[in-house]
N, C-alpha and C positions, 0 to 999 in steps of 0.2 A: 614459586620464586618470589623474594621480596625484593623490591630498589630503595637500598638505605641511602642518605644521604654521606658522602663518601669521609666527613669529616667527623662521622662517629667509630670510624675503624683506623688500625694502625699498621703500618709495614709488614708488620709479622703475617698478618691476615693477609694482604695481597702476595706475600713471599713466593709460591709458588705462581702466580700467574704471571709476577714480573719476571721471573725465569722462563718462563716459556713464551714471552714476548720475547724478552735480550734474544734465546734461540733462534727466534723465527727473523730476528731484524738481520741474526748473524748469515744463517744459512739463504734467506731470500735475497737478500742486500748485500751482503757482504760489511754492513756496518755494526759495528761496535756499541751496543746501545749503553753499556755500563753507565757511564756518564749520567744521561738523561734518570738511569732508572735511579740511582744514587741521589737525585736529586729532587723523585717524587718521592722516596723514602723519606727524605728530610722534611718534606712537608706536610707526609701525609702522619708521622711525629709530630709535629707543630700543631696539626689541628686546620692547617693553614693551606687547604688545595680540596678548593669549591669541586664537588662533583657527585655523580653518584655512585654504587656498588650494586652488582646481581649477586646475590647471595640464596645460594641452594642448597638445603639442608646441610647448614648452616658452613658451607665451605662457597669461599667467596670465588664467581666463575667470570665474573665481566668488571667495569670498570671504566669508567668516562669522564674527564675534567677537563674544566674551564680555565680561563682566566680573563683580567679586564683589564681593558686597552685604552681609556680615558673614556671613549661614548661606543666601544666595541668591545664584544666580548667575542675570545676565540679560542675553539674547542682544541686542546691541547690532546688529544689521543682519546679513542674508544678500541678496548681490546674486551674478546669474550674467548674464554681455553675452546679448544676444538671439540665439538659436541654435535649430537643430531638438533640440536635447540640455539646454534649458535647465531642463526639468521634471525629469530625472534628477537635472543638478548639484546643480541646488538642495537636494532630498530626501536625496542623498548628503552636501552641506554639514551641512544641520540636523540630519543623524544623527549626525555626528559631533560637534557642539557640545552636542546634546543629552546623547547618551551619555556624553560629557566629563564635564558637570557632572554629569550623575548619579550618576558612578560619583568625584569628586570626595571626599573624607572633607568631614565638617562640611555639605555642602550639602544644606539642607533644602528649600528652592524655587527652581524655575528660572522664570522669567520671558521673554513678549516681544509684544511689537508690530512688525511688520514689514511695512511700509510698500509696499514696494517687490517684493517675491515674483512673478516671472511665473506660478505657476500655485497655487494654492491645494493644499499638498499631501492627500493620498490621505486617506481614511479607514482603512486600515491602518495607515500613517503613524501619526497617531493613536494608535489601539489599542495599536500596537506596543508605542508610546512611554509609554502613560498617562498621555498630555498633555488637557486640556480645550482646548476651541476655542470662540473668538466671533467673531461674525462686527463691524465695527463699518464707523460709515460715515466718510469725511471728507469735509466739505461745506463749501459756500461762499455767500456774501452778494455780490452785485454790488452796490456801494454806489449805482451810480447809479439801479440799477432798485428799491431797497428801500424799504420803510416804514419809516417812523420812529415805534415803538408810542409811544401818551402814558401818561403815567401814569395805574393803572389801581385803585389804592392810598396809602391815604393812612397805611398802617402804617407806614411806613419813608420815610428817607432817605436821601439818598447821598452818600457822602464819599468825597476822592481816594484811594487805597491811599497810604502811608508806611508804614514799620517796626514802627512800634509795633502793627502791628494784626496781626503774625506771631503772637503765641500766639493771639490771638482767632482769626485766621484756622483756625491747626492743628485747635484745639478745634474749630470748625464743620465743617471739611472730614471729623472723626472720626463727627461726628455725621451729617451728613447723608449718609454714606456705609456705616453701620451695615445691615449684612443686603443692600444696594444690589450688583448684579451686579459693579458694577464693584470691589469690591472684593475680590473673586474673581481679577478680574484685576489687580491692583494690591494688595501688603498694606500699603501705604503709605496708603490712607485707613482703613486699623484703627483707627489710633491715634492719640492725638495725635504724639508722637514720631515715627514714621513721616510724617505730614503733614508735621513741619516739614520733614525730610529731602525730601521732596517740594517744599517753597516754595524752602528752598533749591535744587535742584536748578533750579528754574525760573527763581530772580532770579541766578543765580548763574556757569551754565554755557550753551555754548551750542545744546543739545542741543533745544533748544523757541525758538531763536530769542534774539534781542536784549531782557529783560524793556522792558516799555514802563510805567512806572509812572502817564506820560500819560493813558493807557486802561485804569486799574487801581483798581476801585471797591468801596468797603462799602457795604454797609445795613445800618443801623443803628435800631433801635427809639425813638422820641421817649422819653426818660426812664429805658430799660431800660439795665442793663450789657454790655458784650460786642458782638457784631455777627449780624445774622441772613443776611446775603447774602452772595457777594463774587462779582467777576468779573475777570480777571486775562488781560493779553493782551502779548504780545512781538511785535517786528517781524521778518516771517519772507524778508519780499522788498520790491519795490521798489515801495513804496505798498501793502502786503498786510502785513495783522495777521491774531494766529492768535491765538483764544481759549485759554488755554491749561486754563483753570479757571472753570467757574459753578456756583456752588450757593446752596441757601438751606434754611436752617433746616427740619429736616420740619414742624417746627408751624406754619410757614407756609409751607409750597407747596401751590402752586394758588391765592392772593391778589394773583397781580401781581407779586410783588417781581422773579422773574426775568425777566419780558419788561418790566422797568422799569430793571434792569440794562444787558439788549442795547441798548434802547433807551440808554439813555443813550452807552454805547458807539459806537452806529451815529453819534448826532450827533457826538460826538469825533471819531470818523476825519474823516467826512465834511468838518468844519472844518480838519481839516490834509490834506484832499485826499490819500486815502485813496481806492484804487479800491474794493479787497475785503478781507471779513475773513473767515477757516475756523473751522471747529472738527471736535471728532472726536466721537461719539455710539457708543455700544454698540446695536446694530442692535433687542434686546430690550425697551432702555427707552422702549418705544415714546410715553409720554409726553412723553418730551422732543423725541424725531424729531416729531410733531407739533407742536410748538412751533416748532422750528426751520424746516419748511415751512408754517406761516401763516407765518412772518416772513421765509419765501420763500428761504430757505437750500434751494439743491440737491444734491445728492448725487456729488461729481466722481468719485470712488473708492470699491470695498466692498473692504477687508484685515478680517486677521484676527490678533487676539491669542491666544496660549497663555499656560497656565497648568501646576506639575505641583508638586505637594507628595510627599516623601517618605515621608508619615505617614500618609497617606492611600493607598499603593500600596504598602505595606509592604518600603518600602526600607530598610534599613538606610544609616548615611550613613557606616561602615568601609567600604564595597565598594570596592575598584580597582580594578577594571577588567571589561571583561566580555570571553566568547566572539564 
């Protein structure tokens, strides 16, 4: 097996393996990958989509890319076709994308979520790498078989999402995400700046789906400035919405406002005939995973995010290259 550098092949050469990615997103997920893959095509055309290839006798079996975030680089997918070899490719893929960015000048965190990974790599892996691991879940709502929570709280109210409620949103998403695991994996809920770069990322591209602004809601405090909830969902397939974002204010969580959220949300699809809607949970925050199975969200999938900062493993971010 060789690992070419991903910007000396084109579309055509990955052709079958992104079909059988889109399959596996469609049948495991229930999401719609055309989008995203239509989009690596364009750049793996271009010349323009940093990565690498497993190429085996001479048909290309694996696949892994980057991209860069200002002083973060974040691994945008590792897929390898189903094989008795497909636990090595992979491991040999994420080495080299990892060891990439690390050895990268300027890059201070690497990032990823990967979805799609046939085998959860090693705990040396890991080690090796001084990466952090989570485990998280992505889960789903059968619209038909659901509850629909009523309101449980007379704190708040709910208003459609629009534009204007982007810095409020940022702002909350910094707050409510403060200390919060997930911001461990994500440094996009740090800050406000960071969030927005996150909202945009969500309304903007199609990497989380079609924004649905339809099923995109605040709460809001009677009298108060600003907003204390929000919930935010894109359309990922064909009658299937994916939450893309819920949070609420820490001084009021645990009052209702978020299962008055879902709730609101579930009646929305369900009126435009809407089978099901996902979302994604960090396996830790266990208060939330129990929210989402009373309100009977199951578990389709466990993946796993990484994490690895430079400053904390006493990288230096001059290094090029390693042994």
């Amino acid at each position: 097996m060789e690992i070419l550098d991903l910007r000396h092949l084109r579309s055509r050469d990955l052709e079958p393996l992104l079909e059988e990615e889109r399959s596996l997103w469609q049948k495991d997920l229930q999401w719609d990958y055309s989008s995203s893959a239509a989009l690596i095509r364009r750049y793996l055309d271009a010349r323009a989509l940093p990565g690498y290839a497993a190429v085996e006798a001479g048909r290309t079996v694996g696949y892994g890319f980057y991209v860069y975030e200002h002083a973060k680089g974040v691994v945008g997918d590792v897929f390898v076709t189903d094989s008795d070899h497909a636990q090595a490719t992979e491991t040999e893929l994420l080495t080299h994308v990892v060891e990439t960015l690390q050895a990268t000048p300027g890059i201070q965190r690497i990032e990823a979520q990967l979805m799609n990974l046939r085998h959860h790599p090693s705990c040396d892996f890991f080690f090796r790498e001084s990466l952090q691991s989570f485990r998280r879940r992505f889960m789903i709502l059968r619209l038909q078989d659901s509850l629909v929570p009523e309101p449980v709280t007379t704190k708040a109210e709910l208003l459609s999402w629009e534009p204007r409620w982007a810095n409020d949103a940022a702002q909350l998403i910094a707050r409510a995400y403060r200390g919060h695991v997930d911001s461990a994996i994500s440094d996009q809920y740090r800050s406000r700046s960071g969030a927005m770069r996150f909202l945009d990322n969500i309304v903007h591209y199609p990497g989380c789906g079609e924004f649905d602004p339809e099923c995109s809601f605040v709460a809001v405090q009677r009298g108060m400035p600003g907003i204390c909830g929000l919930v935010l969902c894109s359309i990922v397939g064909n009658r299937v919405s994916h939450i893309t974002q819920v949070c609420v204010d820490p001084e009021l969580q645990g009052t209702g406002i978020g299962t008055m959220l879902i709730g609101r949300i579930v009646r929305a699809l369900r009126d435009r005939r809407f089978s099901a809607v996902t979302l994604t949970v960090t396996d830790s925050n266990s208060r939330a995973v129990r929210l989402y199975e009373q309100l009977r969200f199951s578990t389709l999938k466990e993946f796993y995010a990484f994490a690895w900062d430079a400053a904390q493993n006493g990288h230096e971010s001059h290094i090029l290259g390693r042994s």
